[in-house]
N, C-alpha and C positions, 0 to 999 in steps of 0.2 A: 505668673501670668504677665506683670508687669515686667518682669526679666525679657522672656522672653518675644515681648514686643520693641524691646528697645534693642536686640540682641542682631538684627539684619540691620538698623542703620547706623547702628555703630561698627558692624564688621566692614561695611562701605562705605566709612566715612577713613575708616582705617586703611583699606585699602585705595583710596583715592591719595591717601596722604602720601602712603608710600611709592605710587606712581609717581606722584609729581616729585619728592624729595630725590629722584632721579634725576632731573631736571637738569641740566648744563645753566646753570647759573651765571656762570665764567663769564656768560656770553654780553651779561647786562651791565650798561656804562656805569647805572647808579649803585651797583652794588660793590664795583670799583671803586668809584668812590666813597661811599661808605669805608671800605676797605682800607683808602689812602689817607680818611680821617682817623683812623680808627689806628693805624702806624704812628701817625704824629702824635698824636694825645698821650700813647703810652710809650712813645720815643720822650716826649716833655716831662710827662711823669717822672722815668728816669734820671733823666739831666737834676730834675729840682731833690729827687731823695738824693743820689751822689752825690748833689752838693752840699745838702743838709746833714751828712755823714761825714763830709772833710772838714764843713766847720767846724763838728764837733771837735774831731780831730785834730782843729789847728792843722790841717793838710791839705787846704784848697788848691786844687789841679789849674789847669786852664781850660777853658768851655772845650775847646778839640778834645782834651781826655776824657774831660764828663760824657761828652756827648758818642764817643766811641766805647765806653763804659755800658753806655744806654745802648746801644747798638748789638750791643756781644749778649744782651738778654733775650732778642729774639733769637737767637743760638743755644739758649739756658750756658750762659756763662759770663761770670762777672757777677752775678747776683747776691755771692756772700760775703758780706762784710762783718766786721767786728763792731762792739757794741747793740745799741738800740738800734732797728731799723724803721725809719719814718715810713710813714703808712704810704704815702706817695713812691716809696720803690717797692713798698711791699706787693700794691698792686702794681703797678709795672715789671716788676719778675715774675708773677703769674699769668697775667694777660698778656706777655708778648711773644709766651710759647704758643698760647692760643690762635693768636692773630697769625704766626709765621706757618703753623700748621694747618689753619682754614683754608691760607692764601695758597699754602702746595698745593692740598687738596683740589682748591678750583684751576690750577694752573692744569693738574694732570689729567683732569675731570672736560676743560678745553682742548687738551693736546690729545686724547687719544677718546674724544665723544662719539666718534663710528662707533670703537669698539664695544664703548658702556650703551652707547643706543641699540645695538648687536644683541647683549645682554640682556636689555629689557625686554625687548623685544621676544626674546625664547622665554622669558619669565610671565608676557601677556596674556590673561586673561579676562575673557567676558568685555574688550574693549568694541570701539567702533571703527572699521575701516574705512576709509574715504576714500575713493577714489576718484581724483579728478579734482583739482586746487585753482579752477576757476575761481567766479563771483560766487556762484551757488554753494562753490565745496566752502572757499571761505570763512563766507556767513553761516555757512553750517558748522563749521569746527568750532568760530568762537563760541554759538551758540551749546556747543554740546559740552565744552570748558570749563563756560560757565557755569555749568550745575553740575559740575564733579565727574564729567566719564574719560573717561582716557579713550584717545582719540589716536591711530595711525593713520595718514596722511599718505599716499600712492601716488605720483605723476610722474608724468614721463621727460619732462623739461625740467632739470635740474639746476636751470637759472632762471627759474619762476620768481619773479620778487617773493610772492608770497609765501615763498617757501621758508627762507629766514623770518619770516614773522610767524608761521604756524610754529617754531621751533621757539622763538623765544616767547610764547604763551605758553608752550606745555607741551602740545604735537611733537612724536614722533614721525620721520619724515625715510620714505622709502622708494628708489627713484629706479624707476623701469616701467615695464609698458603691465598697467593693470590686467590686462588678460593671462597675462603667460601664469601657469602654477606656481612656478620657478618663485616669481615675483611676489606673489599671493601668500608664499609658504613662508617667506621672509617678513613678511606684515603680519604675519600669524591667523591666518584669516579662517584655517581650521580650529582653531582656539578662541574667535573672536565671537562677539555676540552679536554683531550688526554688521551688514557690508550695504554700502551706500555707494551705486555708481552714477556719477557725474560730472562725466567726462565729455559732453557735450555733443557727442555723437549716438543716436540711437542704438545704432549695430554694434561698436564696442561697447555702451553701457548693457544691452542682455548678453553678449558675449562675456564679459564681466560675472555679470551673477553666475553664467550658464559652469565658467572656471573655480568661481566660489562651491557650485554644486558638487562638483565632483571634490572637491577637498573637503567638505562637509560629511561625505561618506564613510571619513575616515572614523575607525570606532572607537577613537577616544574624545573623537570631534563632540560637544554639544549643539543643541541647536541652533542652529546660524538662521538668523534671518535676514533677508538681503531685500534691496530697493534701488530699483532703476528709476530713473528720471528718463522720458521717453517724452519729445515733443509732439509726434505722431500719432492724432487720439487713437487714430484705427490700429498700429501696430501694439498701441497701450492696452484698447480691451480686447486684440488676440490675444495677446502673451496672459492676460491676466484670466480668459477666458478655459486657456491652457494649463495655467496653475491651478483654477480650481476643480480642472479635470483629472488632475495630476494627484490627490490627495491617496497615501498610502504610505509604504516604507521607503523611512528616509530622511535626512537628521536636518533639511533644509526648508527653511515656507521665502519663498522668493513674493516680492510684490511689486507693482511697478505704480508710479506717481509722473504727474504733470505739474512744475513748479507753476507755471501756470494759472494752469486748473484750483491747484492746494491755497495759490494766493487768493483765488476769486472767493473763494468758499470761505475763506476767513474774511475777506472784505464784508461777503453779507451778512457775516455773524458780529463783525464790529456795526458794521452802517446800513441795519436791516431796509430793506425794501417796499416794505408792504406795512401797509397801514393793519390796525387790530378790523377794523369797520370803514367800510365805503369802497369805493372803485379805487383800483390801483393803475399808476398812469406813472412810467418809470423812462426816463430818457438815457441814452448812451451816445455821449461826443467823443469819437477816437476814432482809429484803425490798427489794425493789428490782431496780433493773436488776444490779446489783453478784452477787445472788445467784443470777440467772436464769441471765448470761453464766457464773457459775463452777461452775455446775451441767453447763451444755451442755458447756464445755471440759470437765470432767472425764469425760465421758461419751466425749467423743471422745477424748483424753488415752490411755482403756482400749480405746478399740477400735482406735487404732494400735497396740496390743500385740503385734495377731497373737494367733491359735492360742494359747489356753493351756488348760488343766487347773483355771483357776481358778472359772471361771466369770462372771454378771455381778458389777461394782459394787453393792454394798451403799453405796449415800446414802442417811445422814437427811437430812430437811430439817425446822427448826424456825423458820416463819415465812411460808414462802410456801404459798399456798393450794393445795389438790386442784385448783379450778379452772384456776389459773395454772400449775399441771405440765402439765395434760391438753393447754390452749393451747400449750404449751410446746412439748410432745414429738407433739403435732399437725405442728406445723412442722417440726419437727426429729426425726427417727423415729431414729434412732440413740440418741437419750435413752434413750428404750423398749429399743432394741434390747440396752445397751450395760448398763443401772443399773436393777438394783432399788430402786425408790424405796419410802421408808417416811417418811409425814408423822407429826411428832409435838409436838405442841402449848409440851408443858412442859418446863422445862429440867433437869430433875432426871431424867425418864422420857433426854431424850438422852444425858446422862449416864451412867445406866444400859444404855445399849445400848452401850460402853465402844467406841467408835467409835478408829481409829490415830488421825486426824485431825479438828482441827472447826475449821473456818473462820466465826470469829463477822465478821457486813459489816451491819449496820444503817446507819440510814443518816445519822443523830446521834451526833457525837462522845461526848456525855455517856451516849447509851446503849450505845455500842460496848464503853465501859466498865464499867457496872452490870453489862449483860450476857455480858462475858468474865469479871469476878471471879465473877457466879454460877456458870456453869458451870464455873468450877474449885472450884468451892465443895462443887458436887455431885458433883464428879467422886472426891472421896476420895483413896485412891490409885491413881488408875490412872493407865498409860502415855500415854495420848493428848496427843495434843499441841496444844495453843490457838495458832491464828493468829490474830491481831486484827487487821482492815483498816478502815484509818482512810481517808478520803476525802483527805485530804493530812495532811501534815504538823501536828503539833502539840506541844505541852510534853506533853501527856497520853501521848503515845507514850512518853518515856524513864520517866515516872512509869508507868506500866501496868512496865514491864518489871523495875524494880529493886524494885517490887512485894512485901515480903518472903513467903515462904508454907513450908508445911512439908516436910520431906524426902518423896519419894514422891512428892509432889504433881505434876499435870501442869504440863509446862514451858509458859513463854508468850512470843511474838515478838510483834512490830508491823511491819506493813506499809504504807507510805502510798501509795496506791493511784494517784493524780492525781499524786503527787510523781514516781513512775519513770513512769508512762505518759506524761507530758509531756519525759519526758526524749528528748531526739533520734533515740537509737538506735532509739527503741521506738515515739516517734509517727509518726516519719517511715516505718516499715516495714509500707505498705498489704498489702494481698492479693497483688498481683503480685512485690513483694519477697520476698515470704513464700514461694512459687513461687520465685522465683528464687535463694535463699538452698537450698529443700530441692532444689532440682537441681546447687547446688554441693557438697551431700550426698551426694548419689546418685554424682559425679563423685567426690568422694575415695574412696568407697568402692568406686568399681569400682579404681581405682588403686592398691592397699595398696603395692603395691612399689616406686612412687614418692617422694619427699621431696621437701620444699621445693627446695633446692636445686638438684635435677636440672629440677623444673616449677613455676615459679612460682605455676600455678594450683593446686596443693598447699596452698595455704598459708591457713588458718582466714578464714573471711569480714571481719572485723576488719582482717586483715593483708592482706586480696587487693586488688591494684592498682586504682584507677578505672576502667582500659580493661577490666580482668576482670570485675568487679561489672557493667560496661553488656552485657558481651558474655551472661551470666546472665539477666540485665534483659531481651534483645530475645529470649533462649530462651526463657524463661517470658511474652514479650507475643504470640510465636509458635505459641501452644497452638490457638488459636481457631483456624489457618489449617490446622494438621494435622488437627483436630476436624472441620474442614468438607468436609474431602478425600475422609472416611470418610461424608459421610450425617450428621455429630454435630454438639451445638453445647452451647456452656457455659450450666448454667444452676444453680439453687442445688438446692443435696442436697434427695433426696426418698428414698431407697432406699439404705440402707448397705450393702447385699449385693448391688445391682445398680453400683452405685457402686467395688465393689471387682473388677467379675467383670470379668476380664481378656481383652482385642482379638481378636479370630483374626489368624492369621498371616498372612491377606494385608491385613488394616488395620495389622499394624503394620511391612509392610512399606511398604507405601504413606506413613504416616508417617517410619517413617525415612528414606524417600530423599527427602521434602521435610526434614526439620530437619538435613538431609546439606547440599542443595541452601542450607537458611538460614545454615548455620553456615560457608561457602565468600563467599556474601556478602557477612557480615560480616564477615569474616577479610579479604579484598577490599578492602570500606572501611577498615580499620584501616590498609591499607599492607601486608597479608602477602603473600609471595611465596614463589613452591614452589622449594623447596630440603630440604636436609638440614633434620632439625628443629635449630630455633637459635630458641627463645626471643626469646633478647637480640636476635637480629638479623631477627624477625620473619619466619622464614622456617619451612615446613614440608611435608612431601611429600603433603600431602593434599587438597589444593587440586585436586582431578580429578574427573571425573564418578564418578554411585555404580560404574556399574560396574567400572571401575578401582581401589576398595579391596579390601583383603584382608578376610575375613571376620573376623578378628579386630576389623578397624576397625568394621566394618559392624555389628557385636555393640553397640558402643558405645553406637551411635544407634538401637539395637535397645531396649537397656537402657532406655534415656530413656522412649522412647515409656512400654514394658511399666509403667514406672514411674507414668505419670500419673492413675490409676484412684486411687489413694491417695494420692496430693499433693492432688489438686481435693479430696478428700474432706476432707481435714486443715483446711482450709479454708473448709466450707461448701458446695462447688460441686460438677460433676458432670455428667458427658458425656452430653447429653440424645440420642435420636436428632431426627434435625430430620426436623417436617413437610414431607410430598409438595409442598405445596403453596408453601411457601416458594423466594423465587427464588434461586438458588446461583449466578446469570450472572457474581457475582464470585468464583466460584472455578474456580483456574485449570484445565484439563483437560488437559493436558501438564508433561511435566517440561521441556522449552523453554523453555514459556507461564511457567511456575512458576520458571524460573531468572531470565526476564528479569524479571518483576515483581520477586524479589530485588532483583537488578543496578540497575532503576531507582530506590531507591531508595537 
């Protein structure tokens, strides 16, 4: 048992080692030096035994023959003398074949690192493609580095500064245009485990995944999962609405993310918004996309609350226009539905309206600054609390914070916005992850009297094994196929009260015994077999048609469905009815039709 639990992070700690010992090292000054110390020490070495071997001898040279004595040993020659040999040559004639044969090594390892990058390259597996070595790819490469994955690097300006820095961290670097196959195939992007486009333009980044798809096809390909960064929230929940329409054969789950959007959502999980008890009253000083995105989430943020007694959010906004709310919450009606909005110009009036929180996000570092000491300036003393979001990292953040001010005063954080949204956990986690994370949700919670150790799938999404995350992953890419069964189809939120109004009981029967019917197939591929439930030994006694569950089970996948009105929402999206007129020929009209499509897949 214990073997085999330690048996997957040792084969991947193995395999990261030998990714990186590929590495063009050649390329680092300090290992140069190292190098050049590391010549003279057993150049000295030598000079002091040769001399200590002529004194024996009554045969002292002059330092030029010692010293070219010492020299002909990185050669392996000159090393054998007569008598005792002092321990000072003895390492010095072993350690200076070593050192002359590292230093080849790295010399030929720099002269011809196309070729060996070429090489590893056709040897990649389960890596991460990056495409696009902006700010975002960047701070996404170091981040992905740093916790061991091997990372190939795609752009198309091959006198990107940052190109030599992804190379001398670890990055393989591949220079053409991320769309073409050609290009794709050279990055091994049919072999890789991730493809990440951010490339800065919307149209190339789905054109990107759309080139990753068809190379995914290929049937030795595994499954590739890929992620567009798309600044366009509309073009973000069609494409996303389209993938999860899309679910069936075929070796790719495509997702698309707003760096954005991923930043805001980790802001309110650092510098939550809402109080436990009492009215929440939440200010935003900026303009920009930074303020639009943290306006919408906190709108939605209150209307996953459920039922309360409180009533709507109270937001100031100081910065973005009347116009640009009305546009706003035009798109998005749960704005309206969810927040009292009050615009107010000046920052002494926001002040004044003694708000819990106020999230200052301009869009200039130096004004994010003037602008968060003002408002504590105006603030006096009251409770509230200054968040200050900086577009990434900077010295001005630890200065803002140690900031001295007076007792009473409102407290002030710094947030760097681009700093955690490019962090792995957070860019990598599209729409469909997002789905599939709040369905492992909804799974521990119908479970309380569970524990990890009795179900492994108990155990915090962090901790949940690979095969459990994918099995999440095909629930949540499986929405579109129950949607379609019922007459419905994903599309993005228009109605936050038609959005939450929950199924009749024969559509959510009808979906439970299709994600009955999906959850049997992929349990199937996985290797499970009916037996006793055994985990460890992938066996479990539910592998049977619906009708053969207990109603207890049945609940389960009951649960899920009833769930979905409020996940899609969390998200943007939302169970359209589909047009008469549109053709359904691919949706299956039997549970047979419906298993075998499963099964072939």
């Amino acid at each position: 048992m214990q073997l085999r639990a330690w048996r997957a992070p040792l084969k991947r700690a193995l395999a990261v080692r030998r990714w990186r010992s590929g590495r063009p090292l050649a390329t680092s000054g300090v290992l140069w030096a190292v190098i050049g110390i590391a010549f003279v020490v057993v150049g000295l070495l030598g000079v002091v035994g040769f001399t200590r071997v002529q004194q024996l001898q009554d045969t002292l040279e002059p330092l030029s023959s010692r010293l070219y004595l010492s020299l002909q040993l990185f050669v392996l020659q000159s090393g054998v003398v007569p008598g005792p040999v002092p321990w000072q040559l003895e390492v010095a004639r072993f350690a200076a074949p070593v050192v002359a044969g590292y230093t080849l090594l790295l010399t030929l390892a720099a002269v011809f690192y196309e070729q060996v990058a070429a090489l590893r390259l056709r040897a990649a597996r389960g890596h991460v493609v990056v495409a696009g070595l902006g700010r975002k790819g960047w701070l996404l490469v170091q981040g992905l580095l740093r916790r061991g994955e091997p990372v190939v690097v795609i752009e198309t300006d091959g006198s990107a500064p940052e190109l030599e820095a992804a190379r001398r961290v670890g990055a393989l670097v591949v220079i053409g245009d991320a769309r073409s196959p050609q290009t794709q195939r050279r990055a091994g992007v049919a072999r890789a485990g991730q493809l990440v486009a951010l490339t800065g333009v919307d149209a190339t980044n789905v054109e990107v995944l759309e080139a990753g798809r068809g190379l995914a096809r290929h049937p030795r390909a595994g499954t590739l999962r890929g992620v567009a960064h798309l600044e366009d929230p509309e073009l973000s929940l069609l494409v996303c609405g389209q993938e999860l329409d899309r679910y069936g054969p075929g070796a790719a789950r495509l997702d698309v993310v707003n760096v954005t959007a991923a930043g805001v959502r980790k802001l309110l999980g650092v510098h939550p918004p809402f109080q436990p008890q009492g009215p929440a009253h939440v200010a935003i000083v900026g303009t920009g996309a930074t303020a639009r995105e943290l306006a919408l989430a906190l709108a939605r943020s209150w209307g996953t609350r459920g039922p309360t007694t409180e009533g709507r959010l109270r937001l100031t906004v100081s910065g973005l226009s009347s116009r640009c709310l009305v546009a706003l919450g035009d798109r998005h009606p749960e704005l309206a539905r969810f927040a009292e909005i009050e615009v107010i110009a000046e920052l002494a009036a926001v002040a004044a309206s003694r708000p819990n929180v106020a999230y200052v996000c301009p869009a200039v570092a130096a004004d994010v600054v003037s602008t968060a000491l003002a408002l504590r300036r105006c603030s006096g003393d009251s409770a509230c609390r200054i968040v200050v979001v900086f577009e990434e990292g900077s010295g001005l953040e630890q200065l803002l914070e140690r900031a001295p001010h007076c007792t009473g005063a409102p407290s002030m954080v710094t947030f760097g916005l681009f700093d955690e949204a490019c962090d792995p956990d957070v860019l990598l986690t599209g729409t469909t992850e997002l789905l599939a994370r709040a369905l492992h949700r909804t799974y521990l919670d119908a479970h309380p009297d569970r524990g990890p150790e009795e179900d492994p799938a108990r155990r915090p999404w962090v901790q949940l094994p690979e095969t459990l995350r994918e099995s999440n992953r095909d629930h949540a890419a499986h929405i579109g196929i129950k949607l379609a069964a019922i007459g419905r189809t994903i599309g993005p939120l228009t109605d936050w009260d038609a959005a939450h109004r929950p199924f009749t009981n024969d559509e959510i029967e009808v979906m439970a015994r299709l994600e009955h019917d999906r959850w049997v197939a992929e349990r199937r591929r996985g290797g499970w077999r009916p037996g006793p439930r055994d985990p460890q030994r992938r066996r479990t006694p539910y592998l049977v048609p619906w009708e053969e569950l207990s109603e207890e089970i049945r609940g389960y996948d009951r649960l899920f469905v009833r769930q979905l009105p409020p996940l899609l929402a969390s998200v943007g999206l939302q169970a359209h009815h589909r047009s008469p007129h549109r053709d359904r020929s691919d949706v299956p009209s039997s549970r047979s039709e419906r298993a075998r499509t499963l099964e072939a897949r």
